[in-house]
C-alpha positions in Angstrom: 15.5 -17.6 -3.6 13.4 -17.6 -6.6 11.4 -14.3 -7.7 8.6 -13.4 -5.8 6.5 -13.8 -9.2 7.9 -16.7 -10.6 4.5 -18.3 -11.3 2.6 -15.3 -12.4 3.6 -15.2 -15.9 4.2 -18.8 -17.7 2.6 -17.8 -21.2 4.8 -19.3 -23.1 4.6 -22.5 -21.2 0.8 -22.6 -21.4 -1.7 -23.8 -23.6 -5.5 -24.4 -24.2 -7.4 -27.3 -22.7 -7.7 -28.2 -26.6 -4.3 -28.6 -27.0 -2.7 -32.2 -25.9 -0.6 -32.2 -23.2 -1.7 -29.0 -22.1 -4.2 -27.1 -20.1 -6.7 -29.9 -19.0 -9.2 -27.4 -18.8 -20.5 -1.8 -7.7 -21.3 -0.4 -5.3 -19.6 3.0 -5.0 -20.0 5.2 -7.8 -16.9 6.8 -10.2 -15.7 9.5 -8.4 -15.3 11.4 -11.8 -17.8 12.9 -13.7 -19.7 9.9 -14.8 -21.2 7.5 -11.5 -21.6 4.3 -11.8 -24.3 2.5 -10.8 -24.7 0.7 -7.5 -24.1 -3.2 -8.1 -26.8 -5.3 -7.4 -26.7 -7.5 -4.3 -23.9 -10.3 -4.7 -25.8 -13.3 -5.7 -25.2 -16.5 -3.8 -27.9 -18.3 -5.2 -27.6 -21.9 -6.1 -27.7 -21.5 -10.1 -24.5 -20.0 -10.4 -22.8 -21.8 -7.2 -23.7 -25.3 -9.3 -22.8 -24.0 -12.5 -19.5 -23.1 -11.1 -19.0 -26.4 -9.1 -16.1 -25.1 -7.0 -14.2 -28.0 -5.4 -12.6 -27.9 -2.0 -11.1 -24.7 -1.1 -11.7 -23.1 -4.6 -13.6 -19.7 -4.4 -14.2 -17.9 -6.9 -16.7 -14.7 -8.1 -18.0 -12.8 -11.0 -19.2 -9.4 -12.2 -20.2 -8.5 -15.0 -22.0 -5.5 -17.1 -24.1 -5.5 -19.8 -22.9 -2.6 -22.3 -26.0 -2.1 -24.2 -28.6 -2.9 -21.3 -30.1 1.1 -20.6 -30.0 -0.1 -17.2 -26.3 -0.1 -17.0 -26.1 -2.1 -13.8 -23.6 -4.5 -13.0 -24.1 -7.6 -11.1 -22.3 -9.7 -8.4 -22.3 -13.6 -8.6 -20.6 -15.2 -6.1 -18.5 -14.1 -3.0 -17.7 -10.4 -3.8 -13.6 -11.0 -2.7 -11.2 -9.5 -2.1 -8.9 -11.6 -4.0 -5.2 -11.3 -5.3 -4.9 -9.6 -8.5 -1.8 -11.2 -9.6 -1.3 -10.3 -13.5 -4.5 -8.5 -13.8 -3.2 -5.4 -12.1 -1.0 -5.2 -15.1 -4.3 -3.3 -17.0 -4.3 -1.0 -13.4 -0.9 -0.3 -13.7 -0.7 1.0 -17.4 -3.8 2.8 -16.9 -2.0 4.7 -13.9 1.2 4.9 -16.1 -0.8 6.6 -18.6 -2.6 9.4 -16.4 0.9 10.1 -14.9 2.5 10.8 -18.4 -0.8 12.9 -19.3 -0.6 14.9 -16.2 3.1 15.7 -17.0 2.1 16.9 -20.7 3.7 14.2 -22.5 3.2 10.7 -23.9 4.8 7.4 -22.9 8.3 7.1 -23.9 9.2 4.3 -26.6 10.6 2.5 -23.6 7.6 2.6 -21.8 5.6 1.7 -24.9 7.8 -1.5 -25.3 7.2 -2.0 -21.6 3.4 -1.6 -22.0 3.2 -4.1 -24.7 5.3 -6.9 -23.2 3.5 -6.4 -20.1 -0.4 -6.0 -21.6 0.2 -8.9 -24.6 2.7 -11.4 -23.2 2.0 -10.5 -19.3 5.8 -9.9 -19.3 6.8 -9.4 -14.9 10.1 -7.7 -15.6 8.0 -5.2 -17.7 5.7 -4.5 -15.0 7.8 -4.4 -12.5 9.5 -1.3 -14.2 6.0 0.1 -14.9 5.7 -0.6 -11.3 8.1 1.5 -9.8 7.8 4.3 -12.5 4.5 5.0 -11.1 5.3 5.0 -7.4 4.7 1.6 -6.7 1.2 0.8 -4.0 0.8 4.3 -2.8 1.1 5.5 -7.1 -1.8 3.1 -7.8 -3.7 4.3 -4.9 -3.7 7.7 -6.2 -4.8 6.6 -9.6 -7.7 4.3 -8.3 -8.7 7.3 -6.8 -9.4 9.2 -9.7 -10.1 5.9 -11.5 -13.5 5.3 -8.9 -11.5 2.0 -7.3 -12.5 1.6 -4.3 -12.0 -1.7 -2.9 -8.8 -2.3 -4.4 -5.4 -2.6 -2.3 -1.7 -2.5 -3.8 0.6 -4.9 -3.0 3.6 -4.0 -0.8 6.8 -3.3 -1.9 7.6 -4.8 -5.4 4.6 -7.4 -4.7 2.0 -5.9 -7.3 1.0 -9.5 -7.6 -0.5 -9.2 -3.9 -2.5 -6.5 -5.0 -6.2 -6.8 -3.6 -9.1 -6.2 -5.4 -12.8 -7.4 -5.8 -15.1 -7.8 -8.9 -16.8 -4.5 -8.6 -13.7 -2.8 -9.0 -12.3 -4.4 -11.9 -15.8 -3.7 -13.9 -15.2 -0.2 -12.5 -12.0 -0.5 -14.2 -13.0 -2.1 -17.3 -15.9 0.8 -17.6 -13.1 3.5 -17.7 -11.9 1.7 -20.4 -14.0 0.3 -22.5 -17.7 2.2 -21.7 -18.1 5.3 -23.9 -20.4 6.7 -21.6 -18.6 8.0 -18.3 -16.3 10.9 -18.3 -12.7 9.5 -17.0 -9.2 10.7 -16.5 -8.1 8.3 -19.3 -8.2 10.7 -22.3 -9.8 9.0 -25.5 -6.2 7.5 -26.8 -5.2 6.6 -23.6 -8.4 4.1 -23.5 -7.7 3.4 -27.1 -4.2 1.9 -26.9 -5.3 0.2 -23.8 -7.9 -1.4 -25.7 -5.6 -2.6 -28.5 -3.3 -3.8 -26.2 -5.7 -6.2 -24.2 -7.6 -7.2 -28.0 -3.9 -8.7 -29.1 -2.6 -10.9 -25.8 -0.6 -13.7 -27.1 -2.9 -17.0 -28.3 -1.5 -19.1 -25.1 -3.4 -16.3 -23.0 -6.4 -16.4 -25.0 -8.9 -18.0 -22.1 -11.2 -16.7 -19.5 -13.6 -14.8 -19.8 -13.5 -15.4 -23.7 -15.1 -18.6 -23.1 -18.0 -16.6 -22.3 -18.5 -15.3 -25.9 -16.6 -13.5 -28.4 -13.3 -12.7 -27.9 -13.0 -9.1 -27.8 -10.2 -7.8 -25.5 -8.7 -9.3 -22.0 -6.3 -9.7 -19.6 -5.8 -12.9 -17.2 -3.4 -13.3 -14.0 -2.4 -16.7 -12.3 0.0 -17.4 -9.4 0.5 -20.1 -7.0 0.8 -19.2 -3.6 3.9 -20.3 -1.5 2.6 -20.6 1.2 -0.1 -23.3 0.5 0.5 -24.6 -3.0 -2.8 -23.2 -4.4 -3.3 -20.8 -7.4 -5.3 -17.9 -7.6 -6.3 -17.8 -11.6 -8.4 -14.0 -13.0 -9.2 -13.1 -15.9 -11.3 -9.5 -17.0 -12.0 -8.3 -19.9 -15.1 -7.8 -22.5 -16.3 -9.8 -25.0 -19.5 -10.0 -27.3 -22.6 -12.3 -27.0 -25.7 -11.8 -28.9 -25.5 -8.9 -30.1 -24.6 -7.4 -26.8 -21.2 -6.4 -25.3 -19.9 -7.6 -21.9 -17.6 -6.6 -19.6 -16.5 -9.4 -17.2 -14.6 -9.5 -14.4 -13.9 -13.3 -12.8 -11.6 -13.8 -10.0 -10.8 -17.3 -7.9 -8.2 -18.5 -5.4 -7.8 -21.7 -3.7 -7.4 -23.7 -6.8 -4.9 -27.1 -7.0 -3.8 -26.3 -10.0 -3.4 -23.7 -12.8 -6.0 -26.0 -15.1 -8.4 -26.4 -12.5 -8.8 -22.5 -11.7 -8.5 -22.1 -15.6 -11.2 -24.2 -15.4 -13.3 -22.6 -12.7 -12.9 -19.3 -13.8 -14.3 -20.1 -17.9 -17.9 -21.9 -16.1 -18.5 -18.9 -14.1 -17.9 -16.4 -16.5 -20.5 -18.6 -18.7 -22.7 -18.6 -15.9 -22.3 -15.2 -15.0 -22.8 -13.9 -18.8 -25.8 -16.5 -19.1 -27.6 -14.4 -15.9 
């Protein structure tokens, strides 16, 4: 029986539409000290749903916030989920790695470190699968999300992490206690820091998504095909840079044909999205 995640990291395999013969293509506020604000409304207005051009079953939304707008709000585009996480739960799961080894007075262990990197840079499965189970598997990443301000987001069962479920609003929520100076979090200052670095150096195959949407600044994507009907779920979150401005973007899809198309999909609405 092949691993339950055998399609959710291929990174080596990959490439860029640019390459030939490859890729053809908040609601609730932080529970901690610093809120954040409610999301606007989720927009399913016809700008973004023909920007996007989703085809059959595709489905696929966006949230994003501007870093350097004083109103701090995010905003919806799209259907607001839940979707699968696959690898994008990877960020989730070192950020609850990292509160558990601050809690117990210490830092990560080399091993973990090694883990963290494989996992974070070359979306490496047996790497999170340890990181997994070291931090108490769904029910460890519930308790983190907690503290994190995650509220809409759902651990997969067992070993599954892949089958975690989450929405847009929670992986800006995510992203904010990462990358927004402002909000008080339970990731101390090099906590945020390494997890920063780690997502600003992912391996070149991995380096689409929301970096289509500007700059290239730090990110993480996730893509699985589902057994049961063929189709791929395809994520990607991260922040980049566009006029001047930074972004946090969050993009998820399912219901794709194939890897390129939700590849695809997922670059024209984080355009779209970042565009307004």
């Amino acid at each position: 029986m092949p691993h339950p995640f055998t399609h959710l990291s291929r990174s080596r395999r990959t490439r860029r539409a640019t390459v030939t013969g490859a890729l053809a293509a908040l609601t609730a506020a932080l529970v901690t000290a610093g809120t954040l604000p409610a999301a606007a409304a989720p927009r399913h207005g016809s700008d973004f749903a023909k920007a996007v051009h989703a085809q059959g079953k595709a489905r696929v939304a966006a949230a994003v916030l501007d870093l350097d707008d004083p109103k701090h709000r995010p905003e919806v585009h799209g259907d607001g989920g839940p979707f699968d996480t696959a690898s994008i739960v990877k960020v989730d799961i070192l950020a609850a790695a990292l509160m558990k080894a601050h809690g117990a007075g210490r830092n990560l262990s080399a091993v973990e470190r090694d883990r963290a990197k494989a996992m974070i840079e070359h979306s490496d499965n047996a790497a999170a699968n340890a990181l997994w189970r070291s931090i108490g598997l769904a029910p460890g990443l519930k308790a983190a999300n907690k503290r994190l301000g995650l509220t809409e987001t759902e651990g997969g069962s067992g070993p599954r992490w892949g089958l975690t479920r989450t929405t847009p609003r929670d992986q800006i929520r995510l992203l904010r206690a990462v990358f927004d100076p402002g909000p008080a979090t339970p990731l101390d200052q090099t906590s945020r820091a390494y997890i920063r670095s780690l997502m600003g150096n992912v391996a070149d195959e991995q380096s689409w998504g929301v970096s289509a949407a500007g700059a290239h600044g730090a990110l993480k994507n996730g893509w699985l095909q589902r057994n049961t009907t063929g189709l791929w779920d395809v994520n990607s979150v991260g922040r980049i840079t566009k006029g001047g401005h930074r972004y946090l973007v969050a993009v998820l899809s399912d219901g794709n044909t194939s890897m390129q198309d939700g590849i695809a999909l997922v670059e024209r609405a984080a355009r779209a999205a970042v565009a307004g």
